[in-house]
Structures are given as structure tokens and as C-alpha cells.
N, C-alpha and C positions, 0 to 999 in steps of 0.2 A: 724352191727353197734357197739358191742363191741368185746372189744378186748381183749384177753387176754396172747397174746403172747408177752414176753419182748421184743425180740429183735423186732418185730413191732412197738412197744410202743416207744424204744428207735428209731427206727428211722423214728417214723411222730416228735416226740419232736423236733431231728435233724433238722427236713427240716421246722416246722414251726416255729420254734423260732431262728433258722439260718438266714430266709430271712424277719421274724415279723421287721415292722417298729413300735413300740410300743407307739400310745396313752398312754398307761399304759403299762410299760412294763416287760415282764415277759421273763427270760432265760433260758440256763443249768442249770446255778447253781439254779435255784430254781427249775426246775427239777430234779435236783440231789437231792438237799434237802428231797421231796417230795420221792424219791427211796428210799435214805436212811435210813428215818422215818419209811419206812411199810414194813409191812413182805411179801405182794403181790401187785399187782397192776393191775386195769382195764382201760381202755382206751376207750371213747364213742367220735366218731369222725363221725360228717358228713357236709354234705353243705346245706345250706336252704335260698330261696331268700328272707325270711324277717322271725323278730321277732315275729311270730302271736301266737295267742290262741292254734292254733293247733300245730302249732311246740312245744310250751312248758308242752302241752299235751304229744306228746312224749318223749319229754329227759324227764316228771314225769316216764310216760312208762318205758324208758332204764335204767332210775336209780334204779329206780324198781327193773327191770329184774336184773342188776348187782349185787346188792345186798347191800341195803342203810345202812345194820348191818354191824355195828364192822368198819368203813369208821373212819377215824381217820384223814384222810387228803387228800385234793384235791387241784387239781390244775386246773384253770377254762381259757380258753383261746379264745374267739368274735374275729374273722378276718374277716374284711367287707372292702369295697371302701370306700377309705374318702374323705378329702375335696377337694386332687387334680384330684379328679374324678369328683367334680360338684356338688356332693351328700351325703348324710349320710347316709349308709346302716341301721345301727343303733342309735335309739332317745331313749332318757334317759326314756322317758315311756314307750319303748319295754326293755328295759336293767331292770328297773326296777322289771318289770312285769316276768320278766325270774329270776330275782335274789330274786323277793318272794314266786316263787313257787321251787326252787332251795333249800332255806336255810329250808323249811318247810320239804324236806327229810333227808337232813345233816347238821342240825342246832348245833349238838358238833362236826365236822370238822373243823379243821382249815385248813383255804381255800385260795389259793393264786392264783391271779385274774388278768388278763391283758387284756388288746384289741388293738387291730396293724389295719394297713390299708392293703387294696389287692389293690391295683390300677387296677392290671393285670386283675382283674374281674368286671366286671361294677354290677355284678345281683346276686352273692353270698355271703352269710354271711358262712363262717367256724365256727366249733363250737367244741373246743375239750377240753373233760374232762377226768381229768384223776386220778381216784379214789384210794388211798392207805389204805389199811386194814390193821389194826393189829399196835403194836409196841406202 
């Protein structure tokens, strides 16, 4: 679940922010930004079919493990089914509820935040973070 090899890092950024249709949206260049600012970088990426208690149980988990000292900067990226799907993968009480136990590990991060639709998936939310240390 985390990552920390660049040249993986650069190319899930690649492929999700290449074809992200962005509600809020989020690019290269702000992943570059986010390179440029840290002296290292971690990457937590998986798929989950909903916002629940226990999923935010573990990205508390993974942030954890990656290590929430000396985070200087992130980048926060929700890719779920939208409206031309029927549905909304993700409701502002699940976004919420991810974004207050989220800010309660890396609350002096500055964090830069999108979310895109997947159409291509009807039952997964994507979830990638990607943590800069240092600088």
C-alpha cells in the first residue's frame, strides 16, 4: 500500500491525473510542485468501494506506518463514479469524515486536494496520497 519508489510515484501521478476528469481538479504541475518542495516522497494508493469508518481507519493506519513526521506537504487525490454514472461514489459526509481524521495526522501540511470521476468503474473509489517530507 505505500510506496516508495519515484519512478512508481511518478508514473501512478502520470496515469491518474492524465485521464482524472476533475470535480476539483488536481495536475502535473501540482505534482511537480509537491516533488519539488520535498526532499522525499511517499505514495498510499489503493481502491475502496466506499468512504466508511473502516477504510479511514486505515489510511489513519498507512499514514501512520509512512511516517506523519517531518510531512511538509501532500497531495490528496478521491477518484470515484460521478453523475454520468447515476451515482455518487462519494457524499460530502464521507469526504468530510476522511478529511477530519486526515488533517488530525498532518495538520502543518500543506495539502493540495482534488477529486475526478471514474465512470469506467461503477463500485470503486481510488484514493491516492502522496506525502512530501522535508524542505
Amino acid at each position: 500500500m505505500i510506496i516508495t519508489d519515484i519512478a512508481q510515484i511518478d508514473r501512478i501521478a502520470e496515469v491518474t491525473f492524465g485521464e482524472a476528469k476533475g470535480i476539483i481538479s488536481v495536475d502535473m504541475k501540482d505534482y511537480a510542485f509537491i516533488k519539488d518542495h520535498s526532499e522525499s516522497l511517499k505514495a498510499i494508493n489503493f481502491k475502496v468501494s466506499a468512504l466508511t469508518e473502516d477504510v479511514v481507519h486505515s489510511l489513519d493506519e498507512a499514514i501512520i506506518e509512512a511516517g506523519k513526521e517531518n510531512v511538509s506537504n501532500v497531495l490528496l487525490y478521491i477518484k470515484g463514479n460521478g453523475s454520468d454514472a447515476g451515482i455518487w461514489a462519494v457524499t460530502i459526509e464521507q469526504f468530510n469524515m476522511f478529511i477530519e481524521s486526515f488533517n488530525k495526522h498532518l495538520e502543518t501540511a500543506n495539502i493540495i486536494w482534488g477529486m475526478g470521476d471514474d465512470n469506467g468503474t461503477r463500485e470503486n473509489i481510488s484514493i491516492l496520497i502522496i506525502l512530501g517530507y522535508g524542505k
